[in-house]
C-alpha positions as CSV (number, residue, x, y, z in Angstrom):
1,X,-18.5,44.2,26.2
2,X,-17.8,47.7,27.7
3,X,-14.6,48.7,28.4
4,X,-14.7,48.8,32.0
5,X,-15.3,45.3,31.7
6,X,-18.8,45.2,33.3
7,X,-20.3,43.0,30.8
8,X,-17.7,40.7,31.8
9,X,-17.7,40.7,35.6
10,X,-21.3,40.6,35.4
11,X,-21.3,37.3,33.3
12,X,-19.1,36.2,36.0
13,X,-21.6,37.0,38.9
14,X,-24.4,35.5,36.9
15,X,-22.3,32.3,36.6
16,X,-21.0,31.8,39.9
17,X,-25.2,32.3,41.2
18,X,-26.2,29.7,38.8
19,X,-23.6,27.2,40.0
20,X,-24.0,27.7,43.8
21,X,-28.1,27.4,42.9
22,X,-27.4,24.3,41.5
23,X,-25.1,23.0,43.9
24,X,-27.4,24.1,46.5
25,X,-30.2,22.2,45.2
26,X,-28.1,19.2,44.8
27,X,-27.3,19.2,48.0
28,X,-30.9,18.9,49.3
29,X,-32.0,16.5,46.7
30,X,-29.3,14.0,48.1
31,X,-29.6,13.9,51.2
32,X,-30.0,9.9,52.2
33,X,-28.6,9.0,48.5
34,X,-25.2,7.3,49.6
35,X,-24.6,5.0,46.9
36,X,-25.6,4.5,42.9
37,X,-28.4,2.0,42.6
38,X,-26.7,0.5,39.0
39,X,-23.1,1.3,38.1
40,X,-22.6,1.5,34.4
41,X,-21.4,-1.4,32.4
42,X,-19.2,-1.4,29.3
43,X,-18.7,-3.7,26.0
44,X,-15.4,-4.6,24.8
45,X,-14.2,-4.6,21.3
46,X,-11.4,-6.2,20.1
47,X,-10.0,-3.8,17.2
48,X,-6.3,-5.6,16.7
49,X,-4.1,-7.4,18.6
50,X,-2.8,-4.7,21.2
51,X,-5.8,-2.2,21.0
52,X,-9.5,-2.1,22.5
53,X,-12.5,-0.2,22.1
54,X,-14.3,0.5,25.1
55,X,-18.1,1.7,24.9
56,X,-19.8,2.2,28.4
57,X,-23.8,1.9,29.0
58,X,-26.8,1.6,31.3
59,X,-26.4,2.6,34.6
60,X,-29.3,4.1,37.0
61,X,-29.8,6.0,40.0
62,X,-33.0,7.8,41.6
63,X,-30.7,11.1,41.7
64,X,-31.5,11.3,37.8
65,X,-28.3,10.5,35.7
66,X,-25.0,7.7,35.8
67,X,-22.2,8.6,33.8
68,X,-18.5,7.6,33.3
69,X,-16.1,9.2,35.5
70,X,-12.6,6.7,34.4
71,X,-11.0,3.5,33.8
72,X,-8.9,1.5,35.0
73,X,-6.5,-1.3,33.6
74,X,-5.2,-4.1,35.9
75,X,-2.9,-6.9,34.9
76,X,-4.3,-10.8,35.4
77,X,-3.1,-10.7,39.3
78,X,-5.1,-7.8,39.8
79,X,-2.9,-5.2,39.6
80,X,-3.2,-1.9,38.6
81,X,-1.4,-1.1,35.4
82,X,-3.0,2.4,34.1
83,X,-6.1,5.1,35.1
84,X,-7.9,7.4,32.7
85,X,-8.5,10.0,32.8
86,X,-5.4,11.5,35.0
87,X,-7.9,14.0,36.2
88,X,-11.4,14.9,37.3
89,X,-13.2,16.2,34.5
90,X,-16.2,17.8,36.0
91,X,-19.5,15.5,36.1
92,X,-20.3,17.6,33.0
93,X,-17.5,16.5,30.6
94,X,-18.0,12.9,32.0
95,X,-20.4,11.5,29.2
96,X,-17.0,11.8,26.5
97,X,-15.5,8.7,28.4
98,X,-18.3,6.3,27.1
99,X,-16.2,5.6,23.9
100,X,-13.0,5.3,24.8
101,X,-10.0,3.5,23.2
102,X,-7.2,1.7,24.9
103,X,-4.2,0.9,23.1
104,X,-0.4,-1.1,24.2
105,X,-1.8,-4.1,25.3
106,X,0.3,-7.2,25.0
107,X,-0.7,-9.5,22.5
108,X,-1.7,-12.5,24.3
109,X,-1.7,-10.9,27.5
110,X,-4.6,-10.9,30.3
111,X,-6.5,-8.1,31.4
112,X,-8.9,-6.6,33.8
113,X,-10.8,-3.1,32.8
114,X,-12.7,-1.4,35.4
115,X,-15.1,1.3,34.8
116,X,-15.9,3.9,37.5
117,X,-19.4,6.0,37.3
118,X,-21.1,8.3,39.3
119,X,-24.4,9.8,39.9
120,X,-25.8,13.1,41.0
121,X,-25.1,13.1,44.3
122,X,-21.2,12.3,43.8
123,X,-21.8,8.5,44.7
124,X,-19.6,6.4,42.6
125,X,-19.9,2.8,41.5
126,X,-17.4,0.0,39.7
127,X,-18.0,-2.4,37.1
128,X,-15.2,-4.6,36.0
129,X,-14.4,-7.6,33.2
130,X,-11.9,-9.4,32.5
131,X,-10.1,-9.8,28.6
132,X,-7.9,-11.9,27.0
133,X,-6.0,-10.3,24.4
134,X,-5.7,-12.1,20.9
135,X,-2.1,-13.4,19.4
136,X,-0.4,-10.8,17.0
137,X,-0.3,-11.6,13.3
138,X,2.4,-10.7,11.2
139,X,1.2,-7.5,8.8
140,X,3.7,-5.1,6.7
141,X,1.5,-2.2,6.4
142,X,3.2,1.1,8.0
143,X,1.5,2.9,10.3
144,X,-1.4,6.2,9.0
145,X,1.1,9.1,10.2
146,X,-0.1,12.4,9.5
147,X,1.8,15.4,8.8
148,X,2.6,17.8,12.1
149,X,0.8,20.8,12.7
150,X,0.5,23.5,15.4
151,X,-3.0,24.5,17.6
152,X,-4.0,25.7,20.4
153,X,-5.6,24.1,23.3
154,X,-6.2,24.8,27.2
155,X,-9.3,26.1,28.5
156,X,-8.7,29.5,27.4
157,X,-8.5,30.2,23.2
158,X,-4.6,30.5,22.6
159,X,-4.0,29.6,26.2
160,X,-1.1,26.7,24.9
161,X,0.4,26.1,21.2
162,X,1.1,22.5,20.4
163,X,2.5,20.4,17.9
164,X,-0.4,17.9,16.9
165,X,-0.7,14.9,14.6
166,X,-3.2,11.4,14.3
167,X,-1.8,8.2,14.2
168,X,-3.3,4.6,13.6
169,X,-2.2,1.2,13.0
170,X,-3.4,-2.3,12.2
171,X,-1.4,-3.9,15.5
172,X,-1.1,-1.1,17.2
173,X,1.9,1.7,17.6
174,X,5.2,0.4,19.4
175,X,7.4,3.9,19.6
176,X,7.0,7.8,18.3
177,X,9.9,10.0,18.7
178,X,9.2,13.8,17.7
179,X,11.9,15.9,16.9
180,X,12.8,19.6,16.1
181,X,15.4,20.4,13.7
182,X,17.1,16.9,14.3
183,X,16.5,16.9,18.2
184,X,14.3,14.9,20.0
185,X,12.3,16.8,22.2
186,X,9.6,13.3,23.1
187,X,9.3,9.7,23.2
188,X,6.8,7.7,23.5
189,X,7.1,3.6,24.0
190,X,4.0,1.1,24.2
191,X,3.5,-2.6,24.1
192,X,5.4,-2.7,27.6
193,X,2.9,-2.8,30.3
194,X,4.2,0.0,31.5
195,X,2.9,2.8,29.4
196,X,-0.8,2.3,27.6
197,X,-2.5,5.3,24.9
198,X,-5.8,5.9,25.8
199,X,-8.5,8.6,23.9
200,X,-11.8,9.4,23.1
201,X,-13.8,8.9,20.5
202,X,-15.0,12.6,19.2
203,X,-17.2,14.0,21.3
204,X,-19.7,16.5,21.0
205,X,-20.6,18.3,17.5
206,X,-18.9,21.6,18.3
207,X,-16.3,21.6,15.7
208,X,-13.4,21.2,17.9
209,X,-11.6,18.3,19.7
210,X,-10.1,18.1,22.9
211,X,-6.7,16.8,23.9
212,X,-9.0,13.5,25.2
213,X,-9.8,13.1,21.4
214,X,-8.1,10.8,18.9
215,X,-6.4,9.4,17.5
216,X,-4.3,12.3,18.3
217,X,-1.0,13.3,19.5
218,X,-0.5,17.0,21.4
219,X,3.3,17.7,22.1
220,X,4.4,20.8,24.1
221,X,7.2,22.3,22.8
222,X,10.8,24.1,24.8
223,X,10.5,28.1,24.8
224,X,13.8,27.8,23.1
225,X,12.3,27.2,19.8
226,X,9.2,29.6,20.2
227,X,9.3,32.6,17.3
228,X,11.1,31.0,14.7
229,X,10.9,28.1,11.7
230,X,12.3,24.9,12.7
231,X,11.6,21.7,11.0
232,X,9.7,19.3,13.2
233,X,9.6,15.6,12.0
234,X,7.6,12.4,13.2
235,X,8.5,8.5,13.2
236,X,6.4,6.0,14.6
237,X,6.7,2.3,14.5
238,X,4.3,-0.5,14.8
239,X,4.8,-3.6,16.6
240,X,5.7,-5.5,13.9
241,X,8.4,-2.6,12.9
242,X,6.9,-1.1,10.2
243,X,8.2,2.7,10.0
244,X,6.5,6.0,9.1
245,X,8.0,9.6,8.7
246,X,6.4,12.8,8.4
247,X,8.0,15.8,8.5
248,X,6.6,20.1,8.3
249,X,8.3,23.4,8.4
250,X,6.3,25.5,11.0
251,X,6.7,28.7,12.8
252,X,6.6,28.0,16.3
């Protein structure tokens, strides 16, 4: 890089051509394409009582490629309950959705999972199933808690510092409370129908996981306690009660 920047804005340039080229050519190859020829489909595994694996496939379309764009969760009436992901990802990103996790589903409880895809040209199609959640069985094992951390995610390196940490359970996880130096700063409450944990499955080889990734948690954290050591501490509790605590002095 120079240190006029040139490299840089150049890159830029380069970047913004190759995308407009590609857009451009898009554009022509699609012109009568108005819907996908064969939405994806999806499998469903049953992993516990309150938590599903979803794991999308097929799908075709004469514009080249189908891939996942999001789910969604509907209750037995038909309702909708939940959407992943909250936002678009880009139709390059998409192909992380295809193993996906849901977890906070009633045990016993009645289901409907949609999965959107898309092709090419932007066209999107549906696929939906329905699921019967299995009853709960009484297990005393506490919840896998790992120990919090800080890292950086955002588009940018460095671009947000966060307060990270996996969690898994048998049943599945009923409540997490973070807290810093005895406050709590975030909640989190499942098995509601209110309020469902979705992630990914890793995705890509790269070395580094996205906030879409699990079984993880990311936290933002108040300015207040930026620049200074504070004791941050992490209880989760399963559906069947069973209590973990983990706690790390960090500089935040």
């Amino acid at each position: 890089m120079t240190s006029d920047g040139k490299v840089v804005r150049l890159m830029v340039v380069l970047t913004a051509f190759l995308v407009v080229s590609e857009r451009a050519s898009y554009a022509a190859s699609c012109r009568g394409d108005k819907k996908v020829d064969v939405a994806m489909q999806f499998s469903v595994t049953i992993q516990s009582a309150g938590r599903l694996h979803l794991s999308a496939y097929g799908g075709s379309d004469k514009s080249g490629a189908v891939v996942p764009v999001g789910w969604r969760l509907y209750d037995g009436s038909g309702s909708v309950l939940d959407y992943f992901p909250t936002a678009d990802l880009g139709f390059a990103w998409q192909s992380m959705l295809s193993e996906t996790n849901l977890e906070g589903l009633i045990p016993g409880g009645s289901y409907w999972i949609e999965l959107i895809s898309r092709d090419v040209c932007g066209n999107q199609g549906t696929f939906r199933r329905s699921t019967l959640m299995p009853q709960a069985r009484p297990e005393t094992l506490a919840p896998v808690l790992s120990a919090p951390v800080l890292v950086s995610t955002g588009l940018q390196v460095g671009q947000f510092t966060e307060i990270q940490f996996s969690l898994t359970d048998d049943t599945g996880i009923r409540d997490v409370t973070v807290s810093i130096n005895g406050t709590v700063i975030k909640e989190y409450k499942y098995f509601d129908n209110v309020t469902f944990r979705w992630w990914c499955d890793p995705f890509a080889p790269d070395g580094v996981q996205s906030t879409l990734e699990g079984p993880n948690y990311y936290v933002y954290y108040p300015d207040t306690y930026k620049n200074q050591d504070a004791l941050v501490e992490v209880v989760a509790v399963d559906f069947f009660g069973n209590r973990s605590v983990t706690s790390a002095l960090l500089w935040l």
